[in-house]
Phi, psi and omega in degrees: 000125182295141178219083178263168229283344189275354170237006180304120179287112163255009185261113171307335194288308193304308199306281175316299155008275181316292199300341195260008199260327161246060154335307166316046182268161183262116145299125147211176211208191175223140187240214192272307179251051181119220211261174156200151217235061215238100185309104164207131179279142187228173160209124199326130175256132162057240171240333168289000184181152210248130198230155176178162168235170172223200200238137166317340174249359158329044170015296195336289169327322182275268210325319179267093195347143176296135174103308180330148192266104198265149172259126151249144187247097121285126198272112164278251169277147167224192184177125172298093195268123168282131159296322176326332191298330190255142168300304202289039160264318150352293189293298182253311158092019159284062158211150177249151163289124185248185189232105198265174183174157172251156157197166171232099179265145188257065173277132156212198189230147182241130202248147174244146170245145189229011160257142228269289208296342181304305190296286202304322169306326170295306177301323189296318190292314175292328180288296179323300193286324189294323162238030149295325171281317206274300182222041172035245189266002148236053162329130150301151165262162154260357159265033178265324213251157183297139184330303174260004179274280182005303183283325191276290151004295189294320193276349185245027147237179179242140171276182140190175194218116171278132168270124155300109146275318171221145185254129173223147183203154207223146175230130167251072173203082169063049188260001188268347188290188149299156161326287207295300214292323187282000148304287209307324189289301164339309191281333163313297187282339195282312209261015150249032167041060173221048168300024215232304189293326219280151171256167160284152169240000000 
């Protein structure tokens, strides 16, 4: 990922953040006959590593080796930025259109698990933080679904665990800018609800 050093993200708290706010991320990995690319949410088991499933008919699992060395990408907020936008274009009219973004890379090596209690333990934790976000104190459970429809679910995915080797994380919103112009931009991400972009001023 091009990172220059004025957008590099270093707060571990944002960095968790981004990754529990935005789950969905694309794996990819390399397999014997090229890349393969796969949407799935994961979420941090602790600080080294990342848990997620797939569906039993996923390639992913075949395809990518035990041990293999995987990218997970999450895209947080992103915004289409106008130079109109800045004041000193008023002034100068030295401005171009840019792409402001959060984003977060994962490298690890990905281990797959195929026991049924490893698989329910992965599904309760994700299913717990999504709806536990999503509708609170009348969350699903998983014991709202019947036992064996359950088992039978649980018997048709695959786990798996990224061991985290490297974290790289990029915040892009104007941080290169003027006082004014990053005054000005704030106010742009504020009224489209993209604080995660408001710069410092």
């Amino acid at each position: 990922m091009y990172l220059p050093t004025h957008f590099q993200e270093t707060s571990a708290a944002r960095i968790s953040a981004l990754v529990a706010d935005h789950p969905l991320a694309v794996i990819v990995g390399q397999g014997a006959d090229g890349i393969v690319a796969n949407h799935i949410p994961l979420m941090m088991d602790r600080d080294d590593r990342l848990i997620g499933h797939v569906a039993l008919n996923n390639d992913m699992h075949r395809i990518l080796a035990e041990g293999a060395e995987v990218l997970a990408i999450f895209q947080g907020p992103e915004a289409y930025i106008s130079p109109n936008w800045y004041p000193s274009k008023a002034d100068t009219h030295k401005a171009v259109p840019t792409w402001n973004y959060a984003v977060v890379h994962v490298r690890g090596t990905i281990g797959f698990l195929h026991d049924a209690a490893d698989k329910r333990r992965i599904v309760s934790r994700l299913t717990k933080m999504m709806e536990t976000r999503t509708n609170g104190a009348d969350a699903w459970r998983m014991g709202d679904a019947p036992a064996d429809y359950l088992a039978g679910m649980i018997d048709n995915i695959v786990g798996f665990d990224i061991a985290i080797s490297q974290i790289t994380a990029k915040t892009k919103a104007g941080q290169n800018k003027s006082d004014a112009d990053r005054a000005a931009l704030a106010v742009r991400m504020d009224g489209q609800g993209k604080q995660r972009l408001i710069p410092e001023v």
